[in-house]
NUSE-25855 format. One record per residue (C-alpha): residue number from 1; x, y negated, z; chain. Coordinates in nm, 3 decimals. Example, Ala and Ser with C-alpha at 12.3 -4.5 7.8 and 13.67 -1.06 7.14 Angstrom:
<fifis>
   pos        c1        c2        c3   unit
     1     1.230     0.450     0.780      A
     2     1.367     0.106     0.714      A
</fifis>
This chain:
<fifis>
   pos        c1        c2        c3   unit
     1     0.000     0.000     0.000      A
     2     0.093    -0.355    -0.110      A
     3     0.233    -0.561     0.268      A
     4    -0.016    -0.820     0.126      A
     5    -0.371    -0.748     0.080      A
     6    -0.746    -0.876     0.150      A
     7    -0.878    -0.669     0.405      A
     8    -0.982    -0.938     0.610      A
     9    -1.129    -1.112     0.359      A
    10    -1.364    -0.820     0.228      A
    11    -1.478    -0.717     0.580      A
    12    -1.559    -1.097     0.686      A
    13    -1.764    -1.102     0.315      A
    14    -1.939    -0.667     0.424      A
    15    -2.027    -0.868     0.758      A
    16    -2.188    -1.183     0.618      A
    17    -2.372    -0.913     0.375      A
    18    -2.502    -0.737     0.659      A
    19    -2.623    -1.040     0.866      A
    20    -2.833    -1.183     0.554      A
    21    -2.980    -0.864     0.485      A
    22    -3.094    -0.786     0.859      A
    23    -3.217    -1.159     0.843      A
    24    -3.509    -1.054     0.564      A
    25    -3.561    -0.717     0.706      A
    26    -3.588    -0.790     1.070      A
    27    -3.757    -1.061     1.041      A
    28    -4.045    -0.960     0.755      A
    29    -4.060    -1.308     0.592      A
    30    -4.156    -1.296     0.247      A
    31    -3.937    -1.596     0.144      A
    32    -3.624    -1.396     0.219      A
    33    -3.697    -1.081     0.059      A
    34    -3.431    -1.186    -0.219      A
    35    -3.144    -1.163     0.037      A
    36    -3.261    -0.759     0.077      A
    37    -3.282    -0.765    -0.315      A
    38    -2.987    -0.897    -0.422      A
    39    -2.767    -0.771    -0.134      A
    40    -2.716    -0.427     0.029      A
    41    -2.589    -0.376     0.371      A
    42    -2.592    -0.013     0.331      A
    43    -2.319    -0.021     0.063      A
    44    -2.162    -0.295     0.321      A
    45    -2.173    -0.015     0.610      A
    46    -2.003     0.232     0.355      A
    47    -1.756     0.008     0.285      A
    48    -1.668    -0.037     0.644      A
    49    -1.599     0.307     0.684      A
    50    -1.426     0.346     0.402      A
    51    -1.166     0.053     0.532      A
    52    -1.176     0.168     0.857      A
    53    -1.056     0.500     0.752      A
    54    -0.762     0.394     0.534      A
    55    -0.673     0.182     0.798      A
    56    -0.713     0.393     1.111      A
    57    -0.485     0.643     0.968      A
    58    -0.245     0.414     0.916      A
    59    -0.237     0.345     1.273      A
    60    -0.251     0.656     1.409      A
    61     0.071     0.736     1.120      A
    62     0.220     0.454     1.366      A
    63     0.130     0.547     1.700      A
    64     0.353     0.690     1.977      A
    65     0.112     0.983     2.077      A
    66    -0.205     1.041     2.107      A
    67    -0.247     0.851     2.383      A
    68    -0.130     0.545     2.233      A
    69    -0.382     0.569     1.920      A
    70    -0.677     0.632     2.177      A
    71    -0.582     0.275     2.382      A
    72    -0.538     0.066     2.125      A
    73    -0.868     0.220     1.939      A
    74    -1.046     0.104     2.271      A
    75    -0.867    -0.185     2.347      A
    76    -1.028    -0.295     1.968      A
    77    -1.375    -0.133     1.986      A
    78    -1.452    -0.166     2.384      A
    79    -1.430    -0.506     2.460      A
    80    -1.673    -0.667     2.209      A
    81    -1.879    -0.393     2.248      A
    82    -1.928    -0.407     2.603      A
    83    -1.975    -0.759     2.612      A
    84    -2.278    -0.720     2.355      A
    85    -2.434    -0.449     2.573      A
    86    -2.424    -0.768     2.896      A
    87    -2.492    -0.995     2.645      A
    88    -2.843    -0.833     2.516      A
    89    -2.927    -0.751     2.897      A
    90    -2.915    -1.146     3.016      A
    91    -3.100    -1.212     2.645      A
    92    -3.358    -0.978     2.778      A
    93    -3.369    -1.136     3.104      A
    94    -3.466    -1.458     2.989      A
    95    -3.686    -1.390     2.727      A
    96    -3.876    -1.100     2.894      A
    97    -4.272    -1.096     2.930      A
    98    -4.234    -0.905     3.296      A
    99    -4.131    -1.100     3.620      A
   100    -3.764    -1.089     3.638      A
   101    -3.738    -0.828     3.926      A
   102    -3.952    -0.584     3.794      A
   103    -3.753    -0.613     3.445      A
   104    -3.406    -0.604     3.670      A
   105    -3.570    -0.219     3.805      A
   106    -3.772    -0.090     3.528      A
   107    -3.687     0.248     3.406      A
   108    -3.666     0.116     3.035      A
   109    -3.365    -0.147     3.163      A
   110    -3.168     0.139     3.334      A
   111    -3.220     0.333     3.043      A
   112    -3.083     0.117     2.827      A
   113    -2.775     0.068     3.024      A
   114    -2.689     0.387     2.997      A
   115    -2.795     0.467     2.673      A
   116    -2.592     0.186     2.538      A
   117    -2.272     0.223     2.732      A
   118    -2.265     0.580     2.643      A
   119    -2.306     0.464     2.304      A
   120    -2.643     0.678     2.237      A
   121    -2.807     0.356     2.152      A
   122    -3.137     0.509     1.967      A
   123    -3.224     0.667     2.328      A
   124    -3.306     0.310     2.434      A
   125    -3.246     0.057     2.202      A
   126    -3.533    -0.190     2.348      A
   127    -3.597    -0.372     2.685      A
   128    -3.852    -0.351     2.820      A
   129    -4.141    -0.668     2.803      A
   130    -3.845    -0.798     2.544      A
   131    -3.946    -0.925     2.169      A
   132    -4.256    -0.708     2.195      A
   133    -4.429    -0.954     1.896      A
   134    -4.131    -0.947     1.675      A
   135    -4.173    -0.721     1.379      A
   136    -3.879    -0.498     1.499      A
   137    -3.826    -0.451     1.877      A
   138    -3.461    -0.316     1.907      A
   139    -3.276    -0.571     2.077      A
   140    -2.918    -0.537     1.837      A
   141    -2.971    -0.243     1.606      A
   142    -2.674    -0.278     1.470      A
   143    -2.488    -0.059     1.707      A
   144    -2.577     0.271     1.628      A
   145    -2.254     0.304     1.403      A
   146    -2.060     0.211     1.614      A
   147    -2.114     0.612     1.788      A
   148    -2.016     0.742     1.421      A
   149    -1.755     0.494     1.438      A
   150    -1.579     0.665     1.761      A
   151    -1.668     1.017     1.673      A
   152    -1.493     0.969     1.334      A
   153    -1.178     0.837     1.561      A
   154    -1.156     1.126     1.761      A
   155    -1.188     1.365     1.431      A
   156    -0.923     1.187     1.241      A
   157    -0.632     1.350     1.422      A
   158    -0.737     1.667     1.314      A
   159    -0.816     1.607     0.933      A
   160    -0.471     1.425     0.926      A
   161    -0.326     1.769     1.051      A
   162    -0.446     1.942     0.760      A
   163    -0.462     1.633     0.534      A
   164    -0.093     1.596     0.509      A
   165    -0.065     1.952     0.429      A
   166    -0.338     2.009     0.166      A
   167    -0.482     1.615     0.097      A
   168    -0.683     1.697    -0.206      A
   169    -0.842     2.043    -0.046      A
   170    -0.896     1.852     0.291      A
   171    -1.106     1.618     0.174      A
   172    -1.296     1.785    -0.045      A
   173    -1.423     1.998     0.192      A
   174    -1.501     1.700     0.385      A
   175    -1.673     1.548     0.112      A
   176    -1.888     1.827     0.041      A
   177    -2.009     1.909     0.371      A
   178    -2.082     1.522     0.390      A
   179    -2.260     1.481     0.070      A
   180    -2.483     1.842     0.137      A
   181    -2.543     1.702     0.556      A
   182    -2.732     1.357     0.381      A
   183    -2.883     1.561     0.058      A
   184    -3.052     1.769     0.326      A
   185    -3.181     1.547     0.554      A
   186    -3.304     1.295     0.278      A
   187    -3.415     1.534     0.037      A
   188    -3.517     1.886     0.182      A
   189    -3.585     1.813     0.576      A
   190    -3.925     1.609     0.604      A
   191    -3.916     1.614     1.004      A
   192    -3.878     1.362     1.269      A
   193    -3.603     1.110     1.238      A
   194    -3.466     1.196     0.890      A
   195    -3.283     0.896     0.831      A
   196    -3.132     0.807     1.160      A
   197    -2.986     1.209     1.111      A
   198    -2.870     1.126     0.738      A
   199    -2.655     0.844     0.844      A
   200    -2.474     1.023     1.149      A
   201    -2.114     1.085     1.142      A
   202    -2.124     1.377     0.911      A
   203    -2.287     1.154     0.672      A
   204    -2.077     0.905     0.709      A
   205    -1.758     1.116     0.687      A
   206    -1.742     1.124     0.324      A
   207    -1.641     0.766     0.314      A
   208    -1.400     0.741     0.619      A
   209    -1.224     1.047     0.496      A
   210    -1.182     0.909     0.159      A
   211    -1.049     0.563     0.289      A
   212    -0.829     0.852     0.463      A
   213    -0.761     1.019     0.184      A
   214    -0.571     0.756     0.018      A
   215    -0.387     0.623     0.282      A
   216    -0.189     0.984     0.301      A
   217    -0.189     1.049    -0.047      A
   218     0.019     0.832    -0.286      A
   219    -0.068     0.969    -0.589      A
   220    -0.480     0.918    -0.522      A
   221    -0.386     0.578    -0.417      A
   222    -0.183     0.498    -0.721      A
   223    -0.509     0.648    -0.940      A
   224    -0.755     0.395    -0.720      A
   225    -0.843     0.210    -1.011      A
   226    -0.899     0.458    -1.266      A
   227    -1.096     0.667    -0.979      A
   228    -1.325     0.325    -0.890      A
   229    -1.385     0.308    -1.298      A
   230    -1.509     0.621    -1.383      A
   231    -1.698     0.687    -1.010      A
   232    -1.861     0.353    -1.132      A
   233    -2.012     0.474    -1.443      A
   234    -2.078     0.823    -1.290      A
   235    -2.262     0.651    -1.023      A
   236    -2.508     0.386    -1.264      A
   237    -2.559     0.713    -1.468      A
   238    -2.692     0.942    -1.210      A
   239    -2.841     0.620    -0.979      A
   240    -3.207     0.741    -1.034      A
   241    -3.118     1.121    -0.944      A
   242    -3.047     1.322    -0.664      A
   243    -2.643     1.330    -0.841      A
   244    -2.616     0.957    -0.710      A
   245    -2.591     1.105    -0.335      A
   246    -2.256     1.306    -0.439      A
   247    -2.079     1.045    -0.634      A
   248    -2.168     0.749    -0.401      A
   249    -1.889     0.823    -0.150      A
   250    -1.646     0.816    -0.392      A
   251    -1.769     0.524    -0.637      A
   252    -1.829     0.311    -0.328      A
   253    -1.541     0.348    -0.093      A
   254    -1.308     0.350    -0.424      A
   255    -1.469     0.010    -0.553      A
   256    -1.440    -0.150    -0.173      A
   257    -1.052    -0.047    -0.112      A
   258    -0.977    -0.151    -0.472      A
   259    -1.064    -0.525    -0.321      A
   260    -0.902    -0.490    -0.051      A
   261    -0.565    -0.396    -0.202      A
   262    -0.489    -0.472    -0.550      A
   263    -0.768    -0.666    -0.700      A
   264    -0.675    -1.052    -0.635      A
   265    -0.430    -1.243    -0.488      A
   266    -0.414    -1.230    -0.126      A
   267    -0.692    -1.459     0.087      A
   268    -0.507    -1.530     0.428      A
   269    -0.823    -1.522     0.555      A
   270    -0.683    -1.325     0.887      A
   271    -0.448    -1.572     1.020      A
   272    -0.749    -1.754     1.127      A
   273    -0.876    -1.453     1.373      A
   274    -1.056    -1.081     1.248      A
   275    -1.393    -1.237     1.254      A
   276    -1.605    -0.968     1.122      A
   277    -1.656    -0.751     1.432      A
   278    -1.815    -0.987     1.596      A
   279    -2.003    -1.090     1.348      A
   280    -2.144    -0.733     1.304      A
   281    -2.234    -0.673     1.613      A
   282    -2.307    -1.036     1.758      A
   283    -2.598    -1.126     1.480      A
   284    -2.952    -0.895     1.536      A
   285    -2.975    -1.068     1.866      A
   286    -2.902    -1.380     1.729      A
   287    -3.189    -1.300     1.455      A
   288    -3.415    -1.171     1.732      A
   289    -3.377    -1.494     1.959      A
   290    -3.462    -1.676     1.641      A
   291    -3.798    -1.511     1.574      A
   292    -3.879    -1.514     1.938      A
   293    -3.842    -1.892     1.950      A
   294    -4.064    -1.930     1.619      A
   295    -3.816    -2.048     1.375      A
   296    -3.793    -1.772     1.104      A
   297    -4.165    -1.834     1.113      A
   298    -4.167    -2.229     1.121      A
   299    -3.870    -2.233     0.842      A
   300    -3.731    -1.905     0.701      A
   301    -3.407    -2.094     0.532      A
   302    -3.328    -2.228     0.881      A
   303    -3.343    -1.937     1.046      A
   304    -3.108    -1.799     0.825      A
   305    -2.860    -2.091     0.830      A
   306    -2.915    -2.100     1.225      A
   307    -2.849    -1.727     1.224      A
   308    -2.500    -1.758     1.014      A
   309    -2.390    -2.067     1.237      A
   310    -2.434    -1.971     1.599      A
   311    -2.332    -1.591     1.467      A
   312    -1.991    -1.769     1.332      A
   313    -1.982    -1.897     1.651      A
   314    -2.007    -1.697     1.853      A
   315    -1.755    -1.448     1.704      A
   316    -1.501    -1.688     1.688      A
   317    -1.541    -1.728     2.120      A
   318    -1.526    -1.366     2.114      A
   319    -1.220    -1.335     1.910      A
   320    -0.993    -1.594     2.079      A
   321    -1.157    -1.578     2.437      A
   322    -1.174    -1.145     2.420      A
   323    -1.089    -0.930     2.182      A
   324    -0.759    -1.085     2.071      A
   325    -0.638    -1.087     2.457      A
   326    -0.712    -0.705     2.479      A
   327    -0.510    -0.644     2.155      A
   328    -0.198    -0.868     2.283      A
   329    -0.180    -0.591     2.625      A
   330     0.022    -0.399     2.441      A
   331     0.048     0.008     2.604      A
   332     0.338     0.027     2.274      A
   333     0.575    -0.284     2.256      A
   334     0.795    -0.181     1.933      A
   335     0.451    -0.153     1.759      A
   336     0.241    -0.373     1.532      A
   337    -0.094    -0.324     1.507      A
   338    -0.335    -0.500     1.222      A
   339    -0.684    -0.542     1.424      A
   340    -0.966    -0.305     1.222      A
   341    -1.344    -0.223     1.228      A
   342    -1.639    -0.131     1.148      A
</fifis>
């Protein structure tokens, strides 16, 4: 890989994607339906993974032990994290319908708590007597990946081992077990939940793997562009058939990484702060406060432009004031880690 390259850049642009899309979804307005038209925050989520997995493996290629890869993977996913899970509780606190005590001991709050730190967010991912006549209750549904996220961290030592042995093999396998796990559950299995069990880890896998993939493999890597190119055309020629689902990992984790490495001339976006975390996980409660107070309804355009400010804002606080503190308590002195996620 190039030393110079747009990472930062093409997660800050996945992240804005993601907030404008959630804007017309959770909110229901009519007048914003073009954001969920023109945009797609599932390819954005893909693309995540896909980055995150070239880019974990490169740390973990770096680490000490395997001790060393597991703190600074917290010390980057953690604090943010936890702070959003406080955050949404004092949200809920002052927005809630019940009288503050009985919110402070209701079964739904401790739920939640524990749900949330334990990162099994669709358990509870509401308060209770909180945004009850918003369209969408969840108070930030944007964490449930970050559960795939960690899962896919703690597998990643083990593909590696075989990986850097057989690359090409590896990954297929992974790929195909991915692409027939989201097949299944969006195509054969009609139960409960279908979707939330398509986009777990397994689903997921076929893009963080391939991010992996490349970051072990010179040769694939050297091929990006001639792989994004013809998993391009494979893709818009099998988009309206069931085909799509097993050339979509490929033709969308290919396209995002060829951005982020050899497409344009470097944006030095990143010396600014790694902005796109927060904004991911910072903005649904943003949007939520938003339509609670009436202004998605009084002025859909404002919302939006309300939504994108105090989101900015706040994930700037969160970088300088948190997350970039944890990262400078280094466990590994001699090592330099670029900040990541997803």
């Amino acid at each position: 890989m190039k030393e110079k390259n747009n990472f930062d850049i093409v997660r800050l642009i996945l992240a804005f994607t993601v907030l404008l899309v959630h804007s017309a979804e959770v909110s229901r307005k009519t007048d914003l339906r073009f954001l969920a038209h023109f945009l797609n925050s599932d390819f954005a989520v893909k693309g995540f993974f896909a980055i995150s997995g070239f880019l974990i493996a490169k740390s973990y290629m770096r680490s000490q032990s395997l001790r060393d890869y597991a703190v600074k993977r917290c010390k980057r996913i953690l604090p943010a994290y936890m702070f959003t899970i406080i955050m949404c509780l004092f949200i809920g606190a002052a927005v809630t319908s019940l009288p503050l005590t009985h919110f402070i001991v209701d079964s739904q709050t401790l739920k939640y708590m524990a749900a949330n730190f334990s990162f099994m967010n669709f358990i509870q991912p509401s308060l209770p007597g909180v945004f009850t006549h918003n369209p969408n209750q969840p108070i930030d549904g944007s964490l449930w990946t970050i559960k795939a996220e960690i899962t896919l961290y703690a597998l990643l030592p083990f593909a590696l081992f075989f990986m850097k042995r057989k690359p090409l093999t590896t990954w297929f396998i992974i790929y195909l077990i991915s692409c027939l796990w989201f097949w299944f559950f969006i195509h054969v299995y009609t139960g409960a939940k279908a979707d939330a069990l398509a986009k777990q880890f397994v689903g997921l896998s076929g893009y963080f793997f391939f991010g992996t993939l490349l970051s072990v493999h010179q040769a694939s890597f050297d091929k990006l562009k001639e792989i994004a190119i013809v998993s391009l055309i494979a893709y818009f020629l099998t988009k309206d058939t069931q085909l799509s689902l097993f050339v979509e990992p490929v033709a969308f984790s290919s396209v995002v990484l060829l951005f982020c490495t050899s497409m344009f001339k470097e944006v030095p976006i990143g010396k600014y702060g790694d902005f796109s975390y927060g904004i991911y996980l910072y903005h649904w409660p943003i949007i939520q406060l938003l339509i609670h107070f009436g202004v998605y309804e009084a002025n859909p355009l404002l919302g939006v432009a309300l939504t994108i400010m105090l989101t900015l804002l706040l994930a700037v606080l969160s970088w300088n004031l948190l997350e970039s503190r944890f990262l400078k308590r280094k466990s590994t002195p001699n090592i330099t880690i670029k900040p990541t996620i997803v």
